[in-house]
SETORMAR-956699 format. One record per residue (C-alpha): residue in one letter; x, y, z. Coordinates in steps of 0.5 Angstrom, whole numbers, plus 500, padded with zeros to 3 digits. Each point is the difference from the previous one (the first is absolute). Example, Ala and Ser with C-alpha at 12.3 -4.5 7.8 and 13.67 -1.06 7.14 Angstrom:
<pts>
a525491516
s502507498
</pts>
This chain:
<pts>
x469547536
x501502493
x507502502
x502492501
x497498494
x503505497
x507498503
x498493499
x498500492
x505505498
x504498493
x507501499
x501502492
x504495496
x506506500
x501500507
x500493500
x506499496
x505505503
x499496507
x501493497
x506503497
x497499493
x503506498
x507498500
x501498493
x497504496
x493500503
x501491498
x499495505
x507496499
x499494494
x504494503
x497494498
x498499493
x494497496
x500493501
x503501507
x493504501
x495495496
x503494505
x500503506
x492503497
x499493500
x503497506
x496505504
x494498497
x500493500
x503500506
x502493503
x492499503
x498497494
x503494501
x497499506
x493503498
x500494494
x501495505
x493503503
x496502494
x501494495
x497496505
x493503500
x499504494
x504496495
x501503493
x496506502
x507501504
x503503493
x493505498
x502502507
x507501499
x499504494
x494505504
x506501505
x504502494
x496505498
x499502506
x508501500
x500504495
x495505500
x504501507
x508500496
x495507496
x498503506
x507500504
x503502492
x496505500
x501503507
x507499500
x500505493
x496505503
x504499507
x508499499
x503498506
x502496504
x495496505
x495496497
x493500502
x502505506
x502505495
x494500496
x495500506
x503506502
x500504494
x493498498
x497498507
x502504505
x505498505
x496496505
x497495495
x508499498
x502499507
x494495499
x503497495
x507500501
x497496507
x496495495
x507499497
x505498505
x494495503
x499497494
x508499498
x499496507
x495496500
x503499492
x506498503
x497495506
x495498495
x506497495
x504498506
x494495502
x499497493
x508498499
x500497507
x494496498
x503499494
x507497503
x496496506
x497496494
x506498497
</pts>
């Protein structure tokens, strides 16, 4: 039993990690493709996302303008989560995102776990957007 969990929780160090995504190819860097105001927008598309236009929809009706303390709570929140994934990824520098730095800080099951929590949350984000636009589009 103490082996499994010793398997199951065991760390990969950040090192390692790096010279199996291939980070290390130029110069222990990941490759800079995308500028700063390429960055901020696809930061802020990803976090707003197209939900909040169906969301409004739903929430204006029953909170009224409480709806705008509650906008500004979630991005609070959503800040505090950018701090985190900024300090992760210092300490981290690889490729793979939320996988990588369960895996080097957790262990490698809860990193399986997230991984698996991040594609079904890429699809039921997909299918979610799917919905609202093809409400959207029946009511016009």
């Amino acid at each position: 039993m103490a082996t499994l969990v010793k398997h199951v929780l065991r760390r990969k160090p950040a090192l390692q990690i790096d010279q199996e995504t291939g980070a290390d190819t130029n110069g222990g860097e990941l490759t800079r493709s995308i500028g700063l105001a390429q960055l901020s927008m696809f930061g802020i598309g990803a976090t707003i996302g197209t939900g909040i236009f169906f969301v409004l929809s739903q929430a204006v009706p029953v909170a009224g303008p409480a709806v705008i303390i509650s906008f500004v709570v979630a991005g609070i929140v959503a800040g505090l989560t950018a701090i985190c994934y900024a300090e992760l990824a210092g300490a981290v520098p690889a490729s793979g995102s939320s996988y990588s730095y369960a895996y080097a800080t957790l262990g490698e099951l809860p990193a399986m776990a997230v991984g698996a929590c991040l594609l079904l949350e890429y699809g039921v984000s997909a299918a979610a957007v799917s919905v609202g636009w093809s409400q959207y589009l029946n009511q016009l």
